[in-house]
C-alpha positions as CSV (number, residue, x, y, z in Angstrom):
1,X,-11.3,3.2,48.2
2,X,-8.0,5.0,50.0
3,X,-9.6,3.8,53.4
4,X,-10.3,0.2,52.4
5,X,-6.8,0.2,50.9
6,X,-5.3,1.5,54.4
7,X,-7.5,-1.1,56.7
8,X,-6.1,-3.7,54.9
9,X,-2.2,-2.6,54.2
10,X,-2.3,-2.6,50.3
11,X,0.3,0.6,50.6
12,X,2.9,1.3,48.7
13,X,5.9,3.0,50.1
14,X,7.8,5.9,48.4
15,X,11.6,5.1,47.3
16,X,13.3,3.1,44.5
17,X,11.2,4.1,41.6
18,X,8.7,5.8,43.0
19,X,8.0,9.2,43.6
20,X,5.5,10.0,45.7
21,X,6.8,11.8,49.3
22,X,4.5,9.6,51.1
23,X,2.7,6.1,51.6
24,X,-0.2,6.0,49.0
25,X,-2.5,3.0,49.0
26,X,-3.1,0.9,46.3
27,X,-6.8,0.6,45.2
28,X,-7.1,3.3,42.6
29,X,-7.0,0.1,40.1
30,X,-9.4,-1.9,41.5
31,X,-11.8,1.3,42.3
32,X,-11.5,1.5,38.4
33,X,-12.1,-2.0,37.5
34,X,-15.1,-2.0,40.0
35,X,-16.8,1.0,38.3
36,X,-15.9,-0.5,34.5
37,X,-17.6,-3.2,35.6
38,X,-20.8,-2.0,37.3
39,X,-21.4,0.1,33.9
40,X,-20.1,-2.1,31.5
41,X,-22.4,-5.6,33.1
42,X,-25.3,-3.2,34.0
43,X,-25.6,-2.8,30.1
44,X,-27.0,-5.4,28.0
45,X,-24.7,-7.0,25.3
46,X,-22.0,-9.3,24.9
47,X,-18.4,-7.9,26.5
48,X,-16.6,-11.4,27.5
49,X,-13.8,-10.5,25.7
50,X,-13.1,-7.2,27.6
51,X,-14.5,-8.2,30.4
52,X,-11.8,-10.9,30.4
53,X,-9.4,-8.5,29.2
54,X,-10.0,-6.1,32.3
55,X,-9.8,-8.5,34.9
56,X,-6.6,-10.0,33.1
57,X,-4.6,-6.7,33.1
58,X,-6.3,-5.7,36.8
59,X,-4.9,-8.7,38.3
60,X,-1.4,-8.3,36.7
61,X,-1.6,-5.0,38.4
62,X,-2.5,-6.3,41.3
63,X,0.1,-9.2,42.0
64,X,2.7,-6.0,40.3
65,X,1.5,-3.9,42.9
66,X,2.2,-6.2,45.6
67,X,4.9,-8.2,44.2
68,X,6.4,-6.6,41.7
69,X,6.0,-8.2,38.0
70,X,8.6,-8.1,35.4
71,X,8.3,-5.4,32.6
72,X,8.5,-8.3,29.8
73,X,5.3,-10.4,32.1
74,X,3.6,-7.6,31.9
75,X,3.8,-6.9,28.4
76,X,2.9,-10.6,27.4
77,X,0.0,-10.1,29.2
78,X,-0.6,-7.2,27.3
79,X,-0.3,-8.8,24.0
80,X,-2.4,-11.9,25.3
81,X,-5.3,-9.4,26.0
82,X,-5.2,-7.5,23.2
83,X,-5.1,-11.2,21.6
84,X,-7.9,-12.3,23.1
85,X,-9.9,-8.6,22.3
86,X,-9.4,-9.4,18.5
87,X,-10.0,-13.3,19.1
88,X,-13.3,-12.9,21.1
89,X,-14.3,-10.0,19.4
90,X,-14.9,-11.5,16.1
């Protein structure tokens, strides 16, 4: 995914908090959301709930990534997954 990721510009760009030396492109999350999916929908059963979950905290990642998301966001979306893991999973 680190080509894809430099074809299209979803880099980020050491400085500030960051500490990589160089720019380093942004798809390692949604390389591992693709391959949670393909093994996770490939098997039979019910996963909504974390299906839903995953997508949920891989887009917050996402707009983060690009956008920058506030650390309290990002921990209500946290607690709204985890909500909707024990809601869903009942």
């Amino acid at each position: 995914m680190r080509i894809p990721g430099l074809i299209i510009g979803l880099l980020d760009y050491p400085g500030g908090r960051k500490r990589h030396a160089a720019v380093v492109p942004l798809t390692g999350g949604p390389a591992m959301l693709l391959l949670y999916l393909l093994f996770q929908v490939l098997r039979s059963g019910r996963y909504e709930g974390l299906l839903t979950g995953a997508l949920l905290l891989a887009l917050t990642g996402f707009v983060d990534d690009l956008h920058g998301v506030p650390v309290w966001t990002r921990l209500m979306v946290e607690a709204l997954v985890v909500t909707l893991l024990n809601v869903w999973g009942t």
